[in-house]
N, C-alpha and C positions, 0 to 999 in steps of 0.2 A: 485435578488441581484447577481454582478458580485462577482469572487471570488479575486478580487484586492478592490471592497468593504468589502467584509467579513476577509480578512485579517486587513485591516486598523481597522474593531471593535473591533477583536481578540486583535490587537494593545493598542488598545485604553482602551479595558477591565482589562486588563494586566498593563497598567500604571495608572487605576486609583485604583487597586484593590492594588499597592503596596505603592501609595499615602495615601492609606486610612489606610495602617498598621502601614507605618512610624509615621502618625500623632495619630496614637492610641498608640503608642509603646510612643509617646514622649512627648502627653499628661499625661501619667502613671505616668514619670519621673520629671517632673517637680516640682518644690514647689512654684512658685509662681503661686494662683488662678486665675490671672484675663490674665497669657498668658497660662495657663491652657484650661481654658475656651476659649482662640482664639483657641488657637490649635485643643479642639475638637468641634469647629465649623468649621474647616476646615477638620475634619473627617468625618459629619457629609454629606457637600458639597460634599465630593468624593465619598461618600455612594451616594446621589442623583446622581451623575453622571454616577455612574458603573451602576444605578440601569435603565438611559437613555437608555446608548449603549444597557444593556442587552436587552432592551425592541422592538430594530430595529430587533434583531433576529430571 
């Protein structure tokens, strides 16, 4: 792996790991259930993705 690949996952691990807090932080806050429940379905997705990149390393 070049080190302009390994940057772009560092990149990439970095924005899906702060995707993944916002949408937990905002799911928390919410009162209505059913954008609730989108939101940490889309926590869920960022978890699957961080857990991608990690996996190229």
């Amino acid at each position: 792996m070049t080190s302009k690949e390994l940057l772009y996952i560092e990149d990439a691990l970095g924005h899906e790991n702060f995707m993944k807090s916002c949408s937990k932080k905002t799911s928390e806050k919410l009162v209505d259930p059913e954008i609730s429940a989108y939101i940490k379905e889309l926590e869920q997705k960022h978890t699957e993705l961080f857990d991608k990149f990690l996996n190229l390393l």
